[in-house]
C-alpha positions as CSV (number, residue, x, y, z in Angstrom):
1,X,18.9,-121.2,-40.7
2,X,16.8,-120.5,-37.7
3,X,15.6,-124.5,-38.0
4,X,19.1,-125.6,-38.1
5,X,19.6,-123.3,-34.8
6,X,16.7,-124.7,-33.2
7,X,17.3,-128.2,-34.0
8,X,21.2,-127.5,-32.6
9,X,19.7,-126.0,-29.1
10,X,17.3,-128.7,-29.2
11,X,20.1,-131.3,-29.5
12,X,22.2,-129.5,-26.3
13,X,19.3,-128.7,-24.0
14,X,16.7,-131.5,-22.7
15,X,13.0,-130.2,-21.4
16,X,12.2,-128.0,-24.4
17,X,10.7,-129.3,-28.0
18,X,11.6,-127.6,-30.9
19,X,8.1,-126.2,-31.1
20,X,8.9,-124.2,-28.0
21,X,12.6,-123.1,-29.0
22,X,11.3,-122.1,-32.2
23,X,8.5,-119.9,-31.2
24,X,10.6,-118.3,-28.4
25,X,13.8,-117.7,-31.3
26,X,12.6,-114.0,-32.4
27,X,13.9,-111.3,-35.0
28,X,15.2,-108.2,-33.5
29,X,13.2,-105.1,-34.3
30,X,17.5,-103.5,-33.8
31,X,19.7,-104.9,-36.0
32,X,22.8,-103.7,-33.9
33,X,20.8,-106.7,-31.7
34,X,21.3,-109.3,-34.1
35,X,19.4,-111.2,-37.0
36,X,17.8,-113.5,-34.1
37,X,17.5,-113.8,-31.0
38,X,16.4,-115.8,-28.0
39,X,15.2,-114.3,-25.0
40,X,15.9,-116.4,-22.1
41,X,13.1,-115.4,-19.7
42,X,10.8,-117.8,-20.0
43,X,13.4,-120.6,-19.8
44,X,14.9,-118.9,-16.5
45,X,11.6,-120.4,-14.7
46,X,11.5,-123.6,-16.5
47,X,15.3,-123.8,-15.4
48,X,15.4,-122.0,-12.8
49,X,18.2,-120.1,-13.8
50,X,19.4,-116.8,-14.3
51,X,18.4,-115.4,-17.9
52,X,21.6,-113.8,-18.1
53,X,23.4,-116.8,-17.2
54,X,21.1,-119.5,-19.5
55,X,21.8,-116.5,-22.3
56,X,26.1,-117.2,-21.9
57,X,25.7,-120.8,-21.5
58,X,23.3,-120.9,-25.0
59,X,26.4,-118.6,-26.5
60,X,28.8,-120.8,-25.4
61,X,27.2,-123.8,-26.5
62,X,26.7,-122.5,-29.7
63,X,30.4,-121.2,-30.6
64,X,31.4,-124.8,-31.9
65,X,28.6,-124.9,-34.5
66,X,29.3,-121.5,-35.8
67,X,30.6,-122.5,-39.0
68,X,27.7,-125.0,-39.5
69,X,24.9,-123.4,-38.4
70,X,26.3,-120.4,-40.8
71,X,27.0,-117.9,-37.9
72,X,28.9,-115.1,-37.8
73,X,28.7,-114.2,-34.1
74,X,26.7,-114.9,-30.9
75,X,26.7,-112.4,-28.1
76,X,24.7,-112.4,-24.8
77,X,22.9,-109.1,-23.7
78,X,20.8,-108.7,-20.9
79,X,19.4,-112.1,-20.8
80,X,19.4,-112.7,-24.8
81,X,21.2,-114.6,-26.9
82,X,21.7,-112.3,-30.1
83,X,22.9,-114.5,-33.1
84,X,24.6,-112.7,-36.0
85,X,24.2,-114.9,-39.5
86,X,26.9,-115.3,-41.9
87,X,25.5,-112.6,-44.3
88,X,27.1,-114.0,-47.5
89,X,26.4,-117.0,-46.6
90,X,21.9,-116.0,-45.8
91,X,22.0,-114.2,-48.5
92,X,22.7,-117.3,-50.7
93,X,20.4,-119.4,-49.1
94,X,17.3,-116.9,-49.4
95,X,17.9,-115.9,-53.1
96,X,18.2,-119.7,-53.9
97,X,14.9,-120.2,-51.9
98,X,13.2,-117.4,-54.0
99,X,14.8,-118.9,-57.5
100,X,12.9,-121.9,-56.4
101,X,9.2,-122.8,-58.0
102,X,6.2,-120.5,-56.6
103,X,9.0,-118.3,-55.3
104,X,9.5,-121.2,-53.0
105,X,6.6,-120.7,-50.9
106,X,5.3,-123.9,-50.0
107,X,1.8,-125.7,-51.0
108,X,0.4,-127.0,-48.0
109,X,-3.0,-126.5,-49.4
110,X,-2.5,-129.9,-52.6
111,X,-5.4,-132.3,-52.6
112,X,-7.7,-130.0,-50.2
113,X,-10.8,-128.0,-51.4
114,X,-11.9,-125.1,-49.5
115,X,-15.3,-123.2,-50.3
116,X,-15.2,-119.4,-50.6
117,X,-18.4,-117.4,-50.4
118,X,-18.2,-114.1,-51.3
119,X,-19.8,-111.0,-53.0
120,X,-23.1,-112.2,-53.1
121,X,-25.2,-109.3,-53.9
122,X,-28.7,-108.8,-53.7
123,X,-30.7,-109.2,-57.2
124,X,-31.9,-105.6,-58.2
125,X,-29.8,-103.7,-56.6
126,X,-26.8,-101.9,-58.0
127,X,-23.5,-103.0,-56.8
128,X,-21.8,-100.3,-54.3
129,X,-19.5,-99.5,-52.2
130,X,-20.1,-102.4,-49.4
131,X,-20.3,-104.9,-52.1
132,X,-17.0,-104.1,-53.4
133,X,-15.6,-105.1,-49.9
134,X,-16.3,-108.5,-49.8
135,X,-15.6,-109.0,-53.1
136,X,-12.1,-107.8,-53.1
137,X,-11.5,-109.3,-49.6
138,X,-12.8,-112.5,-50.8
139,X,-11.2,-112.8,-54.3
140,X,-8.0,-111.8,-52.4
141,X,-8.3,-114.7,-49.6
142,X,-9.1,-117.2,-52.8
143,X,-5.8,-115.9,-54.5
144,X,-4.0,-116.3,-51.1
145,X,-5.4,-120.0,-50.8
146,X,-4.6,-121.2,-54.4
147,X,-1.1,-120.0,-54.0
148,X,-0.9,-122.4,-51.1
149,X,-2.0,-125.3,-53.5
150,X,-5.7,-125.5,-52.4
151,X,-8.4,-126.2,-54.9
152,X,-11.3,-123.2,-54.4
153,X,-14.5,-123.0,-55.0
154,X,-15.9,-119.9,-55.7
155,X,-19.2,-119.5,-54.8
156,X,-21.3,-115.8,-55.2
157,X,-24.8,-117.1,-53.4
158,X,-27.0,-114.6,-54.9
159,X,-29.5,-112.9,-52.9
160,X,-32.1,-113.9,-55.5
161,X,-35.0,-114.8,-53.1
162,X,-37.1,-113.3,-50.3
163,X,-40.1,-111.0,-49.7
164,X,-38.1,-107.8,-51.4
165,X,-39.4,-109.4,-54.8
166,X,-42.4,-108.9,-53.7
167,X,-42.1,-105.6,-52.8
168,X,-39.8,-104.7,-56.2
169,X,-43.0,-106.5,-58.3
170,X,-45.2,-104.0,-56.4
171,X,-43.5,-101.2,-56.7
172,X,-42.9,-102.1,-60.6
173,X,-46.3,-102.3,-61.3
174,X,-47.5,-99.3,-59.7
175,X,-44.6,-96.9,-60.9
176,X,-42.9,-98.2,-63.7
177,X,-43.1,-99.6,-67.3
178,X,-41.7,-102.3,-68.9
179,X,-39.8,-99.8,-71.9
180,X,-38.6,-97.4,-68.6
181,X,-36.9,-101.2,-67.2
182,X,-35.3,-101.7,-70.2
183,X,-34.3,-98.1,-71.1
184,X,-32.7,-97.9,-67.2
185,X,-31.9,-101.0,-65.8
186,X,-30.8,-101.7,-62.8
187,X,-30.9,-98.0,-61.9
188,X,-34.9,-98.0,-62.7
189,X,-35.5,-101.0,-60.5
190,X,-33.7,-99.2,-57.3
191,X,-35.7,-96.3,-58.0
192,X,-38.9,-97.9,-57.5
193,X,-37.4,-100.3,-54.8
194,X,-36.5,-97.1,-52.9
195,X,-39.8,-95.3,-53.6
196,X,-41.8,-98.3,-52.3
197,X,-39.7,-98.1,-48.5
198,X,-40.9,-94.6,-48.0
199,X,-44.7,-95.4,-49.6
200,X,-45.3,-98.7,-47.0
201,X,-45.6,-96.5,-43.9
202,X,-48.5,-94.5,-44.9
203,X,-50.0,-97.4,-47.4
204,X,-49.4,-100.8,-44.8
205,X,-51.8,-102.7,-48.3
206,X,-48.3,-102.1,-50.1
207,X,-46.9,-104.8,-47.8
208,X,-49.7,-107.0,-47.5
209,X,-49.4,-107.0,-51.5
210,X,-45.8,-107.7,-51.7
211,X,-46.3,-110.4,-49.2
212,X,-48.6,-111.6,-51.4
213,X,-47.0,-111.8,-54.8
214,X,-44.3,-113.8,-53.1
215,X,-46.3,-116.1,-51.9
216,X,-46.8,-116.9,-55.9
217,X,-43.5,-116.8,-56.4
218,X,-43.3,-119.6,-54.0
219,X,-45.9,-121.5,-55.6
220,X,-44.3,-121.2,-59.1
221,X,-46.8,-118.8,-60.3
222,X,-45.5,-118.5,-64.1
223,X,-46.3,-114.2,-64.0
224,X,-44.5,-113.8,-60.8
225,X,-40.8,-116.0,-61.7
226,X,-41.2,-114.1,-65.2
227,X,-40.8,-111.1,-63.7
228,X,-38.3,-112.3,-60.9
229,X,-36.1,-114.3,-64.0
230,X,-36.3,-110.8,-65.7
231,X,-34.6,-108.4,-63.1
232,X,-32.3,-111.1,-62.4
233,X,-31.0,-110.9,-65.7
234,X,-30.9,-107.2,-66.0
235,X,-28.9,-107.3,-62.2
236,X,-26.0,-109.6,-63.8
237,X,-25.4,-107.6,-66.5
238,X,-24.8,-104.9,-64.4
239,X,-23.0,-107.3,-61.6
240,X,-20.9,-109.0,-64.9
241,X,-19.7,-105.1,-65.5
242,X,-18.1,-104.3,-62.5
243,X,-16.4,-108.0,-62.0
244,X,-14.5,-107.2,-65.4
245,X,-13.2,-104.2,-64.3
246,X,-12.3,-105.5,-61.3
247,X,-10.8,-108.9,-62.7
248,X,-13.2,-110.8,-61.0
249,X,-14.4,-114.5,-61.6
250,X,-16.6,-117.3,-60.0
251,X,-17.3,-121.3,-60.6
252,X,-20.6,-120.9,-59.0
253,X,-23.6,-118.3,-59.1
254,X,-26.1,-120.4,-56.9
255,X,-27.9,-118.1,-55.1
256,X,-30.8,-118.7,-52.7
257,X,-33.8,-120.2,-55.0
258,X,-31.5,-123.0,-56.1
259,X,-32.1,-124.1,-52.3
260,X,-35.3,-123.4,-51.7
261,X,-36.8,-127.0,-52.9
262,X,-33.9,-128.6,-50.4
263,X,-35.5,-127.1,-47.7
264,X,-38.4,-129.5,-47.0
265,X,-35.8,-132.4,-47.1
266,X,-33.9,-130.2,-44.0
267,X,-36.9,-130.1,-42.6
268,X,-37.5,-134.0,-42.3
269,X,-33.8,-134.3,-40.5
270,X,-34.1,-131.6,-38.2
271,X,-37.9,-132.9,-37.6
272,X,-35.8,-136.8,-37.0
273,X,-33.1,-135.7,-34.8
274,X,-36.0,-133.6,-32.7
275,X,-34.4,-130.3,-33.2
276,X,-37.7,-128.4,-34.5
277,X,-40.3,-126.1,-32.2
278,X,-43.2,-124.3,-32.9
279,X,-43.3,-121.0,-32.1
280,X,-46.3,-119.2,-33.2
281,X,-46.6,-121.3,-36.3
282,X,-42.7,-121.1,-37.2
283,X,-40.9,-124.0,-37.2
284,X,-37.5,-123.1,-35.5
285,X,-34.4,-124.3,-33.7
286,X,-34.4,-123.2,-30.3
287,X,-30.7,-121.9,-29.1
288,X,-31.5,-120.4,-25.8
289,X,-29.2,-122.8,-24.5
290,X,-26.3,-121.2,-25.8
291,X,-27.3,-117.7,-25.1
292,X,-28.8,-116.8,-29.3
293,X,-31.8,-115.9,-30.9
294,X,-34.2,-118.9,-32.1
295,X,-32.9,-120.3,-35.7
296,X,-35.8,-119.6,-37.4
297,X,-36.7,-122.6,-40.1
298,X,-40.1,-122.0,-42.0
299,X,-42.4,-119.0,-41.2
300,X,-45.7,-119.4,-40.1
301,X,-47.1,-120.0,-43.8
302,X,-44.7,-123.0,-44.3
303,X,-42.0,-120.7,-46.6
304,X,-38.4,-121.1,-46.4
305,X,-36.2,-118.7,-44.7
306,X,-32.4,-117.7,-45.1
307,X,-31.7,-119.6,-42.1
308,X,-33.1,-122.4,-43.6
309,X,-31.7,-122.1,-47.2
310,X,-28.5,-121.3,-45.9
311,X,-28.1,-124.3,-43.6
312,X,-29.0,-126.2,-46.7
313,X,-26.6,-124.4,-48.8
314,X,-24.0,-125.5,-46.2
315,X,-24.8,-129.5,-46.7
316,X,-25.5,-129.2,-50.5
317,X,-21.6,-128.1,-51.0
318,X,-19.8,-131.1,-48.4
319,X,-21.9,-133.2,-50.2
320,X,-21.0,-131.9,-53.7
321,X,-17.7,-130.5,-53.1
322,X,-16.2,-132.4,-49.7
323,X,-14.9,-129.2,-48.5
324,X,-11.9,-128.8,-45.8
325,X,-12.9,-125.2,-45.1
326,X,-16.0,-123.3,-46.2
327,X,-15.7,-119.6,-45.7
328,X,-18.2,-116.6,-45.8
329,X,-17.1,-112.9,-46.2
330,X,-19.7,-110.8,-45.1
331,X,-20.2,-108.0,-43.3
332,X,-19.6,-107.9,-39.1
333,X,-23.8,-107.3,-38.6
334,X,-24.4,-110.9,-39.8
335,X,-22.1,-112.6,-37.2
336,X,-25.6,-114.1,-35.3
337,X,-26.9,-114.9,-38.1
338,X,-23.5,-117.3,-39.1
339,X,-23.0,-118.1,-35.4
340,X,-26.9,-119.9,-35.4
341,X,-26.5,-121.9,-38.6
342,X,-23.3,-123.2,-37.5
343,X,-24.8,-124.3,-34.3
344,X,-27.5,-126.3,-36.0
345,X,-24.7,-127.7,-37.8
346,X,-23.5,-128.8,-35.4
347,X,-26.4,-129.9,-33.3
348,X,-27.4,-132.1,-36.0
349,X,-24.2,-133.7,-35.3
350,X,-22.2,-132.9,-37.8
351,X,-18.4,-133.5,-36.6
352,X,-17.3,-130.8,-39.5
353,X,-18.8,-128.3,-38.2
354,X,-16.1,-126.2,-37.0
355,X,-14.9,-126.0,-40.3
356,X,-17.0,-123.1,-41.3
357,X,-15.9,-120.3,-41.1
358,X,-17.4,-116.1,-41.0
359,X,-14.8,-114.0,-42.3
360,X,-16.2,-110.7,-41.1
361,X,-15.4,-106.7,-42.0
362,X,-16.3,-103.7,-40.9
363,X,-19.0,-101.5,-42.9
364,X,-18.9,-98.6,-45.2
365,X,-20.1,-95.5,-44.0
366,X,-20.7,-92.2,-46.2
367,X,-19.6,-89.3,-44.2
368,X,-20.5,-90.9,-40.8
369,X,-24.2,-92.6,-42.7
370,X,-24.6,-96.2,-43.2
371,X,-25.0,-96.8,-46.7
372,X,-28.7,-98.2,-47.4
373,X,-30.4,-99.0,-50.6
374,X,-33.4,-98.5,-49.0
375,X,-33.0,-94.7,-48.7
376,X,-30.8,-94.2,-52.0
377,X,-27.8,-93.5,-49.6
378,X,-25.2,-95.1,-51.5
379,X,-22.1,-95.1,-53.6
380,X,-22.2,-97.3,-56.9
381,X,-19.0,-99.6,-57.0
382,X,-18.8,-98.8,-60.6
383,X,-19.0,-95.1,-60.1
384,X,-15.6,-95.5,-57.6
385,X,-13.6,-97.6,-60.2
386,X,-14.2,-95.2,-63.1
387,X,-13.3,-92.2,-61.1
388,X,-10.4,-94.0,-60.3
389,X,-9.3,-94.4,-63.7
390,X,-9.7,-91.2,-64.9
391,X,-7.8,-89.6,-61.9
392,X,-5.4,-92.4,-62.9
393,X,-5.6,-91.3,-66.9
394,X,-5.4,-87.3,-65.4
395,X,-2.3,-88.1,-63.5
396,X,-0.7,-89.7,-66.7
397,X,-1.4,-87.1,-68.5
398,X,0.7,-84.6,-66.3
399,X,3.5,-87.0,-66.1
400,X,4.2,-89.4,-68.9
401,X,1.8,-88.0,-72.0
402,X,4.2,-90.4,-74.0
403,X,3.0,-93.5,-71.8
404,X,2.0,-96.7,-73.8
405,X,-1.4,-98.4,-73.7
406,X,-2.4,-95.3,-71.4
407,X,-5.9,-96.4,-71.4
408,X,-4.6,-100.3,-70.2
409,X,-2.2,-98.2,-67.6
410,X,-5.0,-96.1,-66.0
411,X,-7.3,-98.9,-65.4
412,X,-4.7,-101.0,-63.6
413,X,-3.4,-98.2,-61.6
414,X,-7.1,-96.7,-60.7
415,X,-8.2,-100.4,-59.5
416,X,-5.2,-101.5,-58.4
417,X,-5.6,-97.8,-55.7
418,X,-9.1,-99.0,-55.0
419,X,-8.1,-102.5,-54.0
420,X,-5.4,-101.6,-52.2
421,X,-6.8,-98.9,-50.3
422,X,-9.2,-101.4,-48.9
423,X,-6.7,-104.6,-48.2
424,X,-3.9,-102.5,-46.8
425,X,-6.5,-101.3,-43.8
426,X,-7.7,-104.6,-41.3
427,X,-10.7,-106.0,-43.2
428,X,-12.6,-105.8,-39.7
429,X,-12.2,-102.6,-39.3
430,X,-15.6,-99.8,-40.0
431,X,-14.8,-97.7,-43.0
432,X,-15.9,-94.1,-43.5
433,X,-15.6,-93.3,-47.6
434,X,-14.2,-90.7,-48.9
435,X,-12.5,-90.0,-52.4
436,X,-9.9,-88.1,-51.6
437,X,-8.5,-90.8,-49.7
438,X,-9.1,-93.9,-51.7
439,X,-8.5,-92.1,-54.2
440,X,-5.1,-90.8,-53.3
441,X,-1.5,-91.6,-55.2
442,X,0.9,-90.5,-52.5
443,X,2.2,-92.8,-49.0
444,X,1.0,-96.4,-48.6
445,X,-1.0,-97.2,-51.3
446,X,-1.5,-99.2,-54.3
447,X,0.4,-96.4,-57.0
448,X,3.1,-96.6,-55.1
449,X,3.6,-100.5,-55.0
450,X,2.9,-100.5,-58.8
451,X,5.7,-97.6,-59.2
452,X,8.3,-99.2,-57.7
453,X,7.5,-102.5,-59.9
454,X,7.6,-100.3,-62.8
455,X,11.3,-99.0,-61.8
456,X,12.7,-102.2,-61.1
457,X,11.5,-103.6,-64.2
458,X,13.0,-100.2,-66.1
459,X,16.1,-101.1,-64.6
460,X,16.4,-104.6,-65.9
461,X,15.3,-103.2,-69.6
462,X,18.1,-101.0,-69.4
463,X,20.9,-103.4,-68.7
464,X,19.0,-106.1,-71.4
465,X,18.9,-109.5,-69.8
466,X,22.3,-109.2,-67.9
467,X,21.0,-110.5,-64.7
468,X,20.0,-113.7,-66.2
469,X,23.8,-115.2,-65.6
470,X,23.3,-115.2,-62.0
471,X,25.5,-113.7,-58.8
472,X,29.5,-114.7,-58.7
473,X,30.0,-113.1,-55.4
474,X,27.0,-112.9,-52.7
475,X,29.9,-110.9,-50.6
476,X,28.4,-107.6,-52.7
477,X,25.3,-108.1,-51.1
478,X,25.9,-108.0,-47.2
479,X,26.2,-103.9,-46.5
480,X,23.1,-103.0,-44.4
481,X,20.7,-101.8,-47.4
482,X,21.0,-104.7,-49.6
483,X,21.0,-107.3,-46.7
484,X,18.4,-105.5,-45.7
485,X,16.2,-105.6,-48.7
486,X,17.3,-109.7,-49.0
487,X,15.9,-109.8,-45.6
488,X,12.4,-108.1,-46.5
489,X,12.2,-111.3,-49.9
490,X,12.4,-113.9,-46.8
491,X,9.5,-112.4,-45.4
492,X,7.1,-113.5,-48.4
493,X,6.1,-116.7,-47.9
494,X,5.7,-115.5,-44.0
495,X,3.2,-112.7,-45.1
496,X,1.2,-115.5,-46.9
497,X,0.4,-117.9,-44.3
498,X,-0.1,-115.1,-41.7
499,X,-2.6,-113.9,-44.5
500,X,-4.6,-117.0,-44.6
501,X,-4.6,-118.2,-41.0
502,X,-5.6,-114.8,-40.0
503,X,-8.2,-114.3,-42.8
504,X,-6.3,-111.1,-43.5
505,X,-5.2,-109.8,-47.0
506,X,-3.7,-107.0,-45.0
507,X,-0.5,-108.9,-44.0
508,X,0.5,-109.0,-47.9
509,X,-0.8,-105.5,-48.4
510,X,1.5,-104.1,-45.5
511,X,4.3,-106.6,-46.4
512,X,4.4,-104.7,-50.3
513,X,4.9,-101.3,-49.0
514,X,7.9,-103.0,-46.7
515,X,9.3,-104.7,-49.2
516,X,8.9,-101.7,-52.0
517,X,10.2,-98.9,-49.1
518,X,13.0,-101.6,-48.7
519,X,13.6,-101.4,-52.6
520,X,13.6,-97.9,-52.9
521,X,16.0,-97.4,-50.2
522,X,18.1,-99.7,-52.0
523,X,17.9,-98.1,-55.5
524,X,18.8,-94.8,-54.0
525,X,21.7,-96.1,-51.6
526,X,23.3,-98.8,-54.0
527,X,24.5,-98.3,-57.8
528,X,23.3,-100.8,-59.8
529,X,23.9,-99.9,-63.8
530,X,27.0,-97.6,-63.1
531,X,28.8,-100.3,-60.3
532,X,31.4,-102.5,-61.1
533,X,30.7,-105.7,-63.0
534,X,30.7,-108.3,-60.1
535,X,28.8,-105.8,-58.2
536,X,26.0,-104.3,-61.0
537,X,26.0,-108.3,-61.7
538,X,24.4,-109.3,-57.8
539,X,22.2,-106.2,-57.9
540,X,20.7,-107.0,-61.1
541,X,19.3,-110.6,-59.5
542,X,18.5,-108.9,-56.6
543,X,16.0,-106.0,-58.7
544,X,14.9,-109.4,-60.7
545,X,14.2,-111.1,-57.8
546,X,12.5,-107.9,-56.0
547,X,9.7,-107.5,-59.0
548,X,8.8,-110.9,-59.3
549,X,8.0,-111.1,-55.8
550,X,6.3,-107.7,-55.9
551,X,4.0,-108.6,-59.1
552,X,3.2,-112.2,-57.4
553,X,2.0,-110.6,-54.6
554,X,0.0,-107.8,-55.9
555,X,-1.7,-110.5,-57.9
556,X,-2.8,-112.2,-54.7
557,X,-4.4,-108.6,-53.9
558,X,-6.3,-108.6,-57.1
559,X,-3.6,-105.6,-58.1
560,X,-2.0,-105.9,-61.7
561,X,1.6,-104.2,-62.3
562,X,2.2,-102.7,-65.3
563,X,5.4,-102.3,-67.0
564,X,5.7,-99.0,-67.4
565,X,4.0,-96.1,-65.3
């Protein structure tokens, strides 16, 4: 409808596109000011006019085209024109759009492949709190994408290389055992990891042997990569754990060492296209110029760096994978770090360059302290979801004792708190952590999303399939609080390409709780088993059409719904 009003306006007036007309046309935050509006300020200079007198003369030009344009009014207030749909007659046309395929959001996204990096933890540590971030922002942003037809590729690049295996063989040999690694896992290897960082200080040899042993690492020393290959198997089991739970999948876990022999090639290009200086025996790229820190390339003993195995990360997957967009979520602190190796992207004169993309957030704090595996200040990711479930499984237990699959209903309601707590909140944003309120059932969160599924879904049990045969009469839905709720189901596809063009879960997280408070309101305000036929017929569709859009779009959170709460 607001096309066909744009196209009409764009028919009548000369001097403005329908670009321009539509991004001026606006939705009233008052309905009493209509279901659009155009305000006519900005055309008042172009015209050099009166807005109040460009607002009649839109009015008036639009009167003929009521009927066609599906209007039920136009009225000019104080340099608006406020346009009143035919409701019936919306209300129509937006259920039909929903009844559509993929809820008739559109797929943009066909025959395009965009790269997703994300997760990415560091071998031999345990997965906590600021892991969980970027993986639930970036499994969210690859749900959001695929909905829009794109082909993703997701990609968790393992930090599985670098001088902290040297430190963690170090610190294995000096105070641990092979049976207290196996016995502990994960949690043995941060022990010793943490124990080393406050030994090096007072011992400086500690570093100078770590160095060391990944020096042999980097020369293929058979002792050194057995004990590297060995932690990294003990870290994805633990990793593997916490990605079930959460519902979480990849198509690629190359991490850094599968770049580390591409490097030299790098090396040899940058070297041809005279980007490389020496700078106290590093080889870097030097970006001055543009006001950053050198890239660094190799250290001073020829090794590879991040940088380095990063950039060569980047030209591995165009190569294998021809990507329109690759993306990184990580954390805000590594925006120089993306902003250099984009730069030598594109000073090595790549024209794609501008297609990659840091997807920052804010950081987890523990009461006001950055979390740091160095000094053991941290929450396990693990640790959150469990607790979740149980106060989940508690809450059932007080409740609905007689619940179904309690065990199935407590997992998908203490994860589904946990993901939404983080993607309702801007993913930029600095996090302080506390239980009470990620944990917490009440307000805007993820319980009460999943509730309100649950009801609308107990509601179409109870009246067995009725609303399967469609509405007679779309009069029944035009009072205020179901025209309202139809209004909120338009929204949808809105929220999704707001989502992805702003990197921001968020958008669909805030649009649930608009669209469930919308629902609710409705539930309370309009009798759906006890109306009339015709009208307990249209309300049915309506609470059909209401948790189908409410379980697609948790699923693009990483949320499930269950049936029954």
């Amino acid at each position: 409808m607001k096309e066909k009003v744009c196209n009409k306006l764009v028919e009548i007036y000369e001097g403005i596109s329908y670009e321009q007309m539509y991004e001026l046309m606006e939705v009233p935050t008052d309905e009493k000011m209509g279901d659009y509006a155009i305000p006519c300020f900005a055309l008042a200079k172009l015209w050099r006019k009166n807005p109040a007198a460009i607002a009649n003369e839109m009015k008036e030009a639009l009167l003929p085209f009521m009927q066609e344009l599906g209007i039920e009014k136009v009225e000019n207030v104080g340099g608006y024109c406020n346009i009143f749909v035919n409701r019936a007659k919306y209300v129509e046309a937006i259920m039909s759009k929903v009844e559509q395929e993929n809820l008739g959001v559109k797929k943009p996204g066909l025959g395009k492949t965009i790269c997703m990096d994300y997760s990415s933890p560091n071998i031999a540590k345990n997965f906590h709190v600021g892991h969980l971030r970027t993986t639930i922002i970036g499994n969210s942003l690859y749900k959001l994408h695929e909905k829009l037809g794109y082909e993703v590729v997701r990609i968790n690049h393992l930090g599985d290389w670098g001088t902290q295996f040297g430190k963690l063989i170090v610190a294995y040999k000096n105070w641990s055992s092979k049976e207290e690694v196996e016995e502990k896992g994960i949690e043995e290897l941060m022990r010793i990891y943490v124990k080393f960082n406050t030994e090096k200080d007072a011992k400086p040899e500690l570093m100078e042997e770590a160095r060391a042993w990944f020096v042999k690492m980097e020369q293929n020393d058979e002792e050194a990569l057995a004990i590297w290959n060995w932690f990294k198997e003990i870290s994805m089991v633990e990793y593997e754990r916490v990605y079930k739970l959460l519902g979480v999948s990849f198509d690629s876990y190359k991490g850094e060492s599968f770049y580390r022999d591409k490097v030299p090639a790098l090396v040899e290009e940058l070297k041809e296209k005279r980007l490389l200086t020496e700078s106290q025996g590093a080889k870097i790229i030097d970006l001055s110029a543009y006001d950053m820190a050198p890239c660094l390339i190799t250290k001073s003993d020829g090794g590879s760096i991040y940088h380095s195995r990063d950039i060569a990360a980047i030209l591995y997957r165009k190569k294998t994978y021809d990507f329109e967009k690759c993306l990184y979520v990580t954390g805000s602190e590594q925006s120089l770090h993306f902003k250099q190796i984009f730069k030598a992207i594109e000073l090595m004169n790549y024209d794609w360059y501008d297609n990659l993309v840091h997807v920052p957030y804010g950081l987890v704090s523990l009461e006001g302290a950055k979390l740091s595996t160095r000094t053991g200040n941290i929450v396990y990711a693990e640790d959150i979801l469990k607790e979740a479930m149980e106060r989940a499984m508690k809450a059932i237990q007080e409740k609905n004792p007689s619940l179904a699959d309690k065990e199935m209903v407590a997992k998908q309601v203490g994860v589904g708190a946990v993901i939404f707590h983080d993607l309702y909140n801007q993913r930029i944003k600095n996090v302080n952590f506390s239980w009470d309120e990620v944990l917490s059932f009440e307000g805007t969160t993820g319980p009460y999303v999943q509730y309100t599924y649950a009801r609308a879904k107990s509601i179409l049990r109870k009246s067995s399939g009725a609303q399967e045969n469609g509405v007679s009469d779309y009069e029944v839905l035009t009072d205020d609080v179901s025209f309202g709720l139809v209004k909120t189901l338009l929204g949808y596809e809105a929220a999704i390409t707001g989502a992805i063009e702003r990197y921001e879960p968020s958008v669909v997280a805030r649009y649930l709780i608009t669209l469930a408070t919308a629902f609710n309101r409705f539930y309370h305000e309009c009798p759906i088993i006890q109306a009339d036929d015709k009208e307990k017929q249209a309300r049915l569709v309506l609470v059909d059409m209401v948790q189908r859009v409410i379980k697609d779009a948790c699923s693009l959170l990483g949320i499930e719904c269950p049936e029954e709460m």
